[in-house]
NUNU-759797 format. One record per atom (N, C-alpha, C, O): residue number from 1; residue in three letters; chain; atom name; x, y, z. Coordinates in Angstrom, 3 decimals. Layout:
# residues N
seq, type, mol, atom, c1, c2, c3
NUM, Ala, A, CA, X, Y, Z
...
//
This chain:
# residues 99
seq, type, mol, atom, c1, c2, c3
1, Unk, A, N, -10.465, 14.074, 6.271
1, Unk, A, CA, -11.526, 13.449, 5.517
1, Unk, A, C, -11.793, 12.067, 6.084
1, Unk, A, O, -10.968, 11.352, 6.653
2, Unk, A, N, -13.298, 11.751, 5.799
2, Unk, A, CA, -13.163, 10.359, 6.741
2, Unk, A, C, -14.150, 9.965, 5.765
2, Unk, A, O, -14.786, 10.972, 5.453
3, Unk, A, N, -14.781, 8.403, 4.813
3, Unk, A, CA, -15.754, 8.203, 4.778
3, Unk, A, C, -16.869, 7.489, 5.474
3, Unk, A, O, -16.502, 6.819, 6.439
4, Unk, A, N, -18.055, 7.482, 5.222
4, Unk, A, CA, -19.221, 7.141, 6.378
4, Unk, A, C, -18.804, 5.825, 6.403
4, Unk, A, O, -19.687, 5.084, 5.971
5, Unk, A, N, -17.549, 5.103, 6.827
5, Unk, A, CA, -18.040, 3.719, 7.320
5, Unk, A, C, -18.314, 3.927, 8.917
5, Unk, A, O, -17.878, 4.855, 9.597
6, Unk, A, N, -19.094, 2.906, 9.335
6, Unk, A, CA, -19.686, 3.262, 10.519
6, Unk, A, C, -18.356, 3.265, 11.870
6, Unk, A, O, -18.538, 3.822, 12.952
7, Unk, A, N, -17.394, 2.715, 11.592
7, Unk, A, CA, -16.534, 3.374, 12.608
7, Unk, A, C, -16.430, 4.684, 12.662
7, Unk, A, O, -16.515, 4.997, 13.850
8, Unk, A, N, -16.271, 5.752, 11.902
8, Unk, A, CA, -15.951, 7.065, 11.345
8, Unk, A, C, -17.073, 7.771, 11.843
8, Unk, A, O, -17.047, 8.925, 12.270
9, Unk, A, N, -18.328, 6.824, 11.749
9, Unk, A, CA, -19.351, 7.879, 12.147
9, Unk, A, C, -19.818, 7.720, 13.353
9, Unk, A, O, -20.547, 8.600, 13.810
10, Unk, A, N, -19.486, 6.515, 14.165
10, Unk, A, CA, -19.743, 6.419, 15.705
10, Unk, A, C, -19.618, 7.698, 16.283
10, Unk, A, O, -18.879, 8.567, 15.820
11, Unk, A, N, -20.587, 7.884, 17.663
11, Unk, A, CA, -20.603, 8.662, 18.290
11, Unk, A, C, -18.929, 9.268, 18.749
11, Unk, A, O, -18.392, 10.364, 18.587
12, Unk, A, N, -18.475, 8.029, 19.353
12, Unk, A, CA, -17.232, 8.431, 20.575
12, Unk, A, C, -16.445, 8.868, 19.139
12, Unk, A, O, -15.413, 9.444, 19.485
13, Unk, A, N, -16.532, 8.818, 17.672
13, Unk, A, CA, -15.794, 9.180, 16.999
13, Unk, A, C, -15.633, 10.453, 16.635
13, Unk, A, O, -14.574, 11.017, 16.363
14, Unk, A, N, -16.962, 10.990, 16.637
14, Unk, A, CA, -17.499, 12.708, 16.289
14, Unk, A, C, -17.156, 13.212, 17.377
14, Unk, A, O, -16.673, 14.343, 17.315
15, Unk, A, N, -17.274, 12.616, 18.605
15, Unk, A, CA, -17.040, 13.163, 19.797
15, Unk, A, C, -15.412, 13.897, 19.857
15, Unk, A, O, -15.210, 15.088, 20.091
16, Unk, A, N, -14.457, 12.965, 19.612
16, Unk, A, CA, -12.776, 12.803, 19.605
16, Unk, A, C, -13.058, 14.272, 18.718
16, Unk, A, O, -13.134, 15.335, 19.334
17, Unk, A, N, -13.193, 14.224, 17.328
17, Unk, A, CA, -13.351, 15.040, 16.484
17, Unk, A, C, -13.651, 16.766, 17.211
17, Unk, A, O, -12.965, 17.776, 17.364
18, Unk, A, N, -14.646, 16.478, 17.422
18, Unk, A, CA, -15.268, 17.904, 18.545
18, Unk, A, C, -14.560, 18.155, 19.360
18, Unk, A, O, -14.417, 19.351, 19.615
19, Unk, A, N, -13.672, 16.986, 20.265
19, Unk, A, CA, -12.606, 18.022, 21.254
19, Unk, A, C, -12.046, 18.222, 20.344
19, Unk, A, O, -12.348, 19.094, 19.530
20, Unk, A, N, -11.106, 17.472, 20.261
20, Unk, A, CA, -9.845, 17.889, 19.210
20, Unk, A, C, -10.049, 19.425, 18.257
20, Unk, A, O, -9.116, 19.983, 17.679
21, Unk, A, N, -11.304, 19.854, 18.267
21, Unk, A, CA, -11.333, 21.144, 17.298
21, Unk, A, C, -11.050, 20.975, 15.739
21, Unk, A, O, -11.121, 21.765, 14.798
22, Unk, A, N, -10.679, 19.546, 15.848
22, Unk, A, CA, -10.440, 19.038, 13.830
22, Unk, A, C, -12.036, 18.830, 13.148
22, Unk, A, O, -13.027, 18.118, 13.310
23, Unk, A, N, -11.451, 20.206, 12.086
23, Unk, A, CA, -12.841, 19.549, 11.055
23, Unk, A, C, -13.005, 18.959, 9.916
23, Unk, A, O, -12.185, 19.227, 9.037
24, Unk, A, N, -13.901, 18.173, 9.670
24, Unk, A, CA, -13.983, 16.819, 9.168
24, Unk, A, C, -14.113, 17.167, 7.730
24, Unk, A, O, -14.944, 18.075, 7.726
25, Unk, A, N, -13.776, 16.959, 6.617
25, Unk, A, CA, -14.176, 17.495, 5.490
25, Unk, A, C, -15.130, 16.497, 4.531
25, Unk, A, O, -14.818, 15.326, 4.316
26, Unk, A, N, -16.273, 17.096, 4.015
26, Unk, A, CA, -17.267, 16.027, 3.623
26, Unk, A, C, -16.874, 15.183, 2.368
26, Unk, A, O, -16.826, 15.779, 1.292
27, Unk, A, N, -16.671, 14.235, 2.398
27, Unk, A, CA, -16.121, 13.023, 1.810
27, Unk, A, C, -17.365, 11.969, 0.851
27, Unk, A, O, -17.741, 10.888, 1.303
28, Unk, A, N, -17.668, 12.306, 0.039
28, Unk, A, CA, -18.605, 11.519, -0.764
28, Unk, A, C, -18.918, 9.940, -0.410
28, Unk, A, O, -17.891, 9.262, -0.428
29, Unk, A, N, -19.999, 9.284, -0.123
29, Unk, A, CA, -19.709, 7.455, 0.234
29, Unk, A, C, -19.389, 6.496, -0.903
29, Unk, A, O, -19.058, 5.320, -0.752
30, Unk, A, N, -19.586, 7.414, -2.553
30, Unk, A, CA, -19.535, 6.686, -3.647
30, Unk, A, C, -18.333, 6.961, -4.301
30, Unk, A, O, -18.130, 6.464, -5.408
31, Unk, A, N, -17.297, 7.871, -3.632
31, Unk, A, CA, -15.782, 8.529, -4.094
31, Unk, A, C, -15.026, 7.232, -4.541
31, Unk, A, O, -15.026, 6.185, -3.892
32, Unk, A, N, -14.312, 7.455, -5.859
32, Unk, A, CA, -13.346, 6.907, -6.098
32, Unk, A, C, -12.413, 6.567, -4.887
32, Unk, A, O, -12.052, 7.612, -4.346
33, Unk, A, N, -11.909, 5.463, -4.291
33, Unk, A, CA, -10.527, 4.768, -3.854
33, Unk, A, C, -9.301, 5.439, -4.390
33, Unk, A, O, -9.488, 5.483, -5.606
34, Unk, A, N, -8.806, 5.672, -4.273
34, Unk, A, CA, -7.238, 6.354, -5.434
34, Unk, A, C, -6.036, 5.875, -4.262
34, Unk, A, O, -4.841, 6.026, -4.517
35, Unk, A, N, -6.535, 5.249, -2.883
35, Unk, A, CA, -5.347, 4.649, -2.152
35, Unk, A, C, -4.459, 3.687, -2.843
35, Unk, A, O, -4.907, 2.572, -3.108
36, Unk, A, N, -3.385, 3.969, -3.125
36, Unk, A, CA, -2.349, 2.447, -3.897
36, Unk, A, C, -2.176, 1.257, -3.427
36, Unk, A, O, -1.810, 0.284, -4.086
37, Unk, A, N, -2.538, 1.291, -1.788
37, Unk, A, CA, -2.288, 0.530, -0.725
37, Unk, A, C, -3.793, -0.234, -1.035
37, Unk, A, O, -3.923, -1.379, -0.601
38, Unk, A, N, -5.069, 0.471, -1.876
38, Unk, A, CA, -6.100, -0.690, -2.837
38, Unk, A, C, -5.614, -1.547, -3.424
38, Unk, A, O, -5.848, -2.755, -3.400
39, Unk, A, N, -4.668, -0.773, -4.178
39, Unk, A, CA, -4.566, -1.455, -5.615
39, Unk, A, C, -3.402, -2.997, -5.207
39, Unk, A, O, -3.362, -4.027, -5.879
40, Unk, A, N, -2.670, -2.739, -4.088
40, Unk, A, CA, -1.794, -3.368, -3.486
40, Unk, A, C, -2.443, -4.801, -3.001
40, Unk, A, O, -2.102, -5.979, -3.113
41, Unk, A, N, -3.371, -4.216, -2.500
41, Unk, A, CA, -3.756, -5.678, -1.026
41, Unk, A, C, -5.157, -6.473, -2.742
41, Unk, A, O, -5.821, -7.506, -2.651
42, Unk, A, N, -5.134, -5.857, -3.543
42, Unk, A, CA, -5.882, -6.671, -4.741
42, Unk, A, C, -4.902, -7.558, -5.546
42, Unk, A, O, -5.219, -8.691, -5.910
43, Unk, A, N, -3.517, -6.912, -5.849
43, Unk, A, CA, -2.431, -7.988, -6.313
43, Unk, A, C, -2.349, -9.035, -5.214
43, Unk, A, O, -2.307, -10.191, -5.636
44, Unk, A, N, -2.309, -8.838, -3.535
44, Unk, A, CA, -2.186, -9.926, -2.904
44, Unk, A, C, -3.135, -10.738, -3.064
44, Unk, A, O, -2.890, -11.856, -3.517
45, Unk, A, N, -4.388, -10.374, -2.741
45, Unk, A, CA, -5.497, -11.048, -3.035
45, Unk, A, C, -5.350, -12.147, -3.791
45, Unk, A, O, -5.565, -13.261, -3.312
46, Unk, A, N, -5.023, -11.998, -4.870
46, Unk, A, CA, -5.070, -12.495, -6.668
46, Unk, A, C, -3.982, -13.659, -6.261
46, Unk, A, O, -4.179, -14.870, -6.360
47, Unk, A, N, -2.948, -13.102, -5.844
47, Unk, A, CA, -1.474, -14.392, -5.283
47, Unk, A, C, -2.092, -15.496, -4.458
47, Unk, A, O, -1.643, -16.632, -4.613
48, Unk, A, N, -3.372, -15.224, -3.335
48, Unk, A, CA, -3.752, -16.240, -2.697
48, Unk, A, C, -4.943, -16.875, -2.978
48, Unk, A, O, -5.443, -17.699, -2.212
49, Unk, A, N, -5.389, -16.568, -3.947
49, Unk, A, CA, -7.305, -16.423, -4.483
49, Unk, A, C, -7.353, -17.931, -4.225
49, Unk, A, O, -8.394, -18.331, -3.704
50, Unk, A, N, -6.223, -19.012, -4.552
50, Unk, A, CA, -6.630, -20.540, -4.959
50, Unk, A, C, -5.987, -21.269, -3.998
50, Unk, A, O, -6.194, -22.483, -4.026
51, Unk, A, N, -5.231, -20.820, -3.121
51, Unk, A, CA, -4.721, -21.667, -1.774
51, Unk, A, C, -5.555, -22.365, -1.120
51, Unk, A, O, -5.371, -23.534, -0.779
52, Unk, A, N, -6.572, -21.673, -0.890
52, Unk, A, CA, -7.848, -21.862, 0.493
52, Unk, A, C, -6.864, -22.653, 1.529
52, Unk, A, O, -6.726, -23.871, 1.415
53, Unk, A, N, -6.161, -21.887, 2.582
53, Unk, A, CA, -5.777, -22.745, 3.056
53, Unk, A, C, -7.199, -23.195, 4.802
53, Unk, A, O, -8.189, -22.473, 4.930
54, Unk, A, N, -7.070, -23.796, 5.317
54, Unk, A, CA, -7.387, -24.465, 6.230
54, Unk, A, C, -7.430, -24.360, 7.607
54, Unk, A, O, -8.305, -25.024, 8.163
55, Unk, A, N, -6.392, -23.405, 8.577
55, Unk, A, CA, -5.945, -23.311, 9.419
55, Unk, A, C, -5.509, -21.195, 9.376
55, Unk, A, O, -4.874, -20.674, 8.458
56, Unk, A, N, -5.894, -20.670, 10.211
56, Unk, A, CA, -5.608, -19.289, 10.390
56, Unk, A, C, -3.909, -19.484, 10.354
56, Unk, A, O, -3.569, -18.341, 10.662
57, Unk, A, N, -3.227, -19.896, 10.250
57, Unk, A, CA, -1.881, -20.200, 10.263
57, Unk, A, C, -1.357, -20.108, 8.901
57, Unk, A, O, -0.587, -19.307, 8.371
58, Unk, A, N, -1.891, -20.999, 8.533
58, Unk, A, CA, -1.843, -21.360, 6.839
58, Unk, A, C, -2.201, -19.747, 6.293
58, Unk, A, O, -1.367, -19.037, 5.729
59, Unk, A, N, -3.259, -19.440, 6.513
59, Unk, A, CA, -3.549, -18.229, 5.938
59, Unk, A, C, -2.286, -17.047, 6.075
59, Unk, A, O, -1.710, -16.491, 5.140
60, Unk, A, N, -2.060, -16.858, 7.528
60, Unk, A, CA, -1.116, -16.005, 7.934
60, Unk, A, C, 0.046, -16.448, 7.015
60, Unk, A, O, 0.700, -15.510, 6.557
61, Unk, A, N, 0.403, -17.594, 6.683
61, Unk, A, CA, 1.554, -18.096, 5.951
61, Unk, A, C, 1.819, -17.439, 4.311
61, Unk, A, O, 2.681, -16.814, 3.695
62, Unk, A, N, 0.390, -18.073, 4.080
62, Unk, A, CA, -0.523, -17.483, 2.828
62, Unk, A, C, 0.269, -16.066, 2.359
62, Unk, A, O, 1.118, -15.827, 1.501
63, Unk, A, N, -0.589, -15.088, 3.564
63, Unk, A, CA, -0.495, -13.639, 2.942
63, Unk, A, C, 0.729, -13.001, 3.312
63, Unk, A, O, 0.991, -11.842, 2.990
64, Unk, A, N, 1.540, -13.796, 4.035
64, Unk, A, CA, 3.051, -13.413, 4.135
64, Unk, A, C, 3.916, -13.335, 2.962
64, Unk, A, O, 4.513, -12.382, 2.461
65, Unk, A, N, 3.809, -15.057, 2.520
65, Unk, A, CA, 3.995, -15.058, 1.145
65, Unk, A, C, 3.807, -14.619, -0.304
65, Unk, A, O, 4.572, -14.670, -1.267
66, Unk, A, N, 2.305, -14.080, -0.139
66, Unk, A, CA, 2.428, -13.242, -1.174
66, Unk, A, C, 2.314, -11.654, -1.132
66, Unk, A, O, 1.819, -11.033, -2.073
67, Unk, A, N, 2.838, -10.987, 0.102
67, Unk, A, CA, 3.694, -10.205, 0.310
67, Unk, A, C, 4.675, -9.926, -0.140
67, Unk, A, O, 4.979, -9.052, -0.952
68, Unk, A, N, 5.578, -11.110, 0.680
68, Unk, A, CA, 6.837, -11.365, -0.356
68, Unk, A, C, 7.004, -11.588, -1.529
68, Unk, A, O, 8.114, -11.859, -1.986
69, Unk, A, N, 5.987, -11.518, -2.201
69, Unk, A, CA, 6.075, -12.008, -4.289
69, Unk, A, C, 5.676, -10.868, -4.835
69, Unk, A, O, 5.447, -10.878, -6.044
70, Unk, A, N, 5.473, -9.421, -3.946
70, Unk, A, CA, 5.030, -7.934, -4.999
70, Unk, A, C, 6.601, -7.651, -4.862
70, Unk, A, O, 7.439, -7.755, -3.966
71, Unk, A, N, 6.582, -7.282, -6.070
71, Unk, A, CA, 7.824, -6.779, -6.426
71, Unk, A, C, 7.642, -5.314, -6.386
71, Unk, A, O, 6.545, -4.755, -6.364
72, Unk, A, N, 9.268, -4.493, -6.376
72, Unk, A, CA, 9.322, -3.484, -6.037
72, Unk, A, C, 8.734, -2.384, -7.705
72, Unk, A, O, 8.572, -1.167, -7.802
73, Unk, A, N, 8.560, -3.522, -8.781
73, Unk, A, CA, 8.441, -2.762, -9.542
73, Unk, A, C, 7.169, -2.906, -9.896
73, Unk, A, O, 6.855, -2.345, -10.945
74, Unk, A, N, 6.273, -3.549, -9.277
74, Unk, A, CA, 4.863, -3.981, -8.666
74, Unk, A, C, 4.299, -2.680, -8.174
74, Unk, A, O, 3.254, -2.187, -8.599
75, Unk, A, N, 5.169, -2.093, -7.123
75, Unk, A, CA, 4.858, -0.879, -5.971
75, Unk, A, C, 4.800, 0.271, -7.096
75, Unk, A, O, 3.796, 0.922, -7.385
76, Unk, A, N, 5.916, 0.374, -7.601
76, Unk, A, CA, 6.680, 1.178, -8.775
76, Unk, A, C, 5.399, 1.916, -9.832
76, Unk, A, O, 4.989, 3.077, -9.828
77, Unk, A, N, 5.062, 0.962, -10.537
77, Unk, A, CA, 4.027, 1.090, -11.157
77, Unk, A, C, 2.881, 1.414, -10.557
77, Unk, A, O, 2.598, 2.582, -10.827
78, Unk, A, N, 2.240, 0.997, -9.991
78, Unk, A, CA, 1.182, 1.568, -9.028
78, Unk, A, C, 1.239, 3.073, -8.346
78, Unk, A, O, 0.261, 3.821, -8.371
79, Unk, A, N, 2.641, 3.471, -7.666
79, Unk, A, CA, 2.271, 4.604, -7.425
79, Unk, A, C, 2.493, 5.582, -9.230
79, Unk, A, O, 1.836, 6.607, -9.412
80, Unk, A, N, 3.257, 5.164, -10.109
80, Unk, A, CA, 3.276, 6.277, -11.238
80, Unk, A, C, 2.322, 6.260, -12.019
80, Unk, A, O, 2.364, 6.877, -13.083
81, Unk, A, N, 1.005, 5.361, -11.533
81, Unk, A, CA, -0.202, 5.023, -12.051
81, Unk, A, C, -1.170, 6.199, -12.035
81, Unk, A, O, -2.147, 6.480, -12.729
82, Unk, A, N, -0.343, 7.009, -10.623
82, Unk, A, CA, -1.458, 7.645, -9.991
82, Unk, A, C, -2.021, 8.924, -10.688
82, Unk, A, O, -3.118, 9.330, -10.306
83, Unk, A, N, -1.153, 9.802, -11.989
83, Unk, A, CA, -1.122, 10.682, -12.760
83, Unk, A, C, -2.505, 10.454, -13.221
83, Unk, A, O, -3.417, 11.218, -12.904
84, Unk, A, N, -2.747, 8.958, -14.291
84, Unk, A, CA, -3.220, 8.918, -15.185
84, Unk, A, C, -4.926, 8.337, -14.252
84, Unk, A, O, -6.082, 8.559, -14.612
85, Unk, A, N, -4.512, 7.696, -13.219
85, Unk, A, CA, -6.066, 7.404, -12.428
85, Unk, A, C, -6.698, 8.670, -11.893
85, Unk, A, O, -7.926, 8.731, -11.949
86, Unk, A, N, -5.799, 10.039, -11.207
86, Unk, A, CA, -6.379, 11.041, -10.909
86, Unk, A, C, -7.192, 12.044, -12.089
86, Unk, A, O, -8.119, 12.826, -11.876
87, Unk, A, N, -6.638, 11.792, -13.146
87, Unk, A, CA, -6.860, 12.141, -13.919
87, Unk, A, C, -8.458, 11.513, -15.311
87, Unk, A, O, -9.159, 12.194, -16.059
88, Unk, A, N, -8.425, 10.215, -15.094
88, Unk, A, CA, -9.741, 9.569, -15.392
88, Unk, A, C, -10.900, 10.090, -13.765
88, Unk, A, O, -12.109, 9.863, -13.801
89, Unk, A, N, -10.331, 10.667, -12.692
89, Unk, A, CA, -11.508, 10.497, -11.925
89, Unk, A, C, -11.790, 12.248, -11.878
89, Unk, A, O, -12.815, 12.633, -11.315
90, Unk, A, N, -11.027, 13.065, -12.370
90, Unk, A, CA, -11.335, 14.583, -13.065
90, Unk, A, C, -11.924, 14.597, -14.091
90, Unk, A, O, -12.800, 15.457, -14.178
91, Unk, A, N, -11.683, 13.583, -15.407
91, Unk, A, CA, -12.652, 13.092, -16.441
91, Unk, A, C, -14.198, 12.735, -15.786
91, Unk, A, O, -15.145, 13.521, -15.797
92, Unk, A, N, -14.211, 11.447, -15.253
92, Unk, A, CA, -15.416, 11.052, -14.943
92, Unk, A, C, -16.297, 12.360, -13.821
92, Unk, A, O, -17.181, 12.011, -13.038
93, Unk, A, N, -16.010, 13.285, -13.907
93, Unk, A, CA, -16.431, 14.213, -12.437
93, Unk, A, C, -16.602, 13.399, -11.246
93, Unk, A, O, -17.742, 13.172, -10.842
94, Unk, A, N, -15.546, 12.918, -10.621
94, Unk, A, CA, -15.552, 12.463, -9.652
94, Unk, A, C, -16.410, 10.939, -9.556
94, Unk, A, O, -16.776, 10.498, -8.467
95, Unk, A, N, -16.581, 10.457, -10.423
95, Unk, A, CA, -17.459, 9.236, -10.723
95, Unk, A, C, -16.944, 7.967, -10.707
95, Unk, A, O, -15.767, 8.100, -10.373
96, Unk, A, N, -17.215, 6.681, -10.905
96, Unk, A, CA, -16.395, 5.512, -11.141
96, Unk, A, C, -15.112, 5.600, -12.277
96, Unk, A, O, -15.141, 6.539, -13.073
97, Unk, A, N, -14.150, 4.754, -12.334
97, Unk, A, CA, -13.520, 4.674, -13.605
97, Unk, A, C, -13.172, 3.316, -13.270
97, Unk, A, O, -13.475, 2.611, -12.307
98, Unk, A, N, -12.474, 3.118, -14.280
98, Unk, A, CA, -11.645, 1.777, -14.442
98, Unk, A, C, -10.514, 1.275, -13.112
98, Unk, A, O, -10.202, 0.186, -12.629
99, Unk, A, N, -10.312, 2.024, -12.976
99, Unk, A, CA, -9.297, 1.768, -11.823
99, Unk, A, C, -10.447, 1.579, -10.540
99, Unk, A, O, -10.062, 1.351, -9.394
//
């Protein structure tokens, strides 16, 4: 499955696809996210929202650090999340939800 961001749909990309003999399965552009590794890099987000740091360094420093501040029961929760989010996006027929 791939969605239409335009890397995915570049030529040399369909191309790879066509040798390779792999077929692509059609993937909606408005599909729910349900990756945890979303829900993940949005807790980091949130840890650095007010730093602004100054220097690509600082930043790198930044998102190291709040790397290091998700806890394992951070991860924990998020993936046993996934019951009740697959399940609002079988509710919604495949539509937005809360998550």
């Amino acid at each position: 499955m791939r969605d239409l961001a335009p890397a995915h749909a570049a030529k040399l990309t369909k191309d790879w696809f066509t040798k390779k003999q792999l077929e692509v399965l059609a993937w909606p552009a408005n599909s729910p996210d349900l990756n945890v590794i979303e829900n993940l890099w949005a807790v980091v987000k949130r840890k650095i929202r007010d730093r602004k740091p100054t220097t690509l360094d600082q930043l790198k420093q930044n998102i190291a650090t709040a790397w290091e501040a998700v806890s394992a029961e951070t991860c924990d929760k998020l993936v046993k999340s996934m019951p009740r989010r697959l399940q609002a996006v079988i509710q919604a027929k495949g539509a937005a939800t809360k998550y």
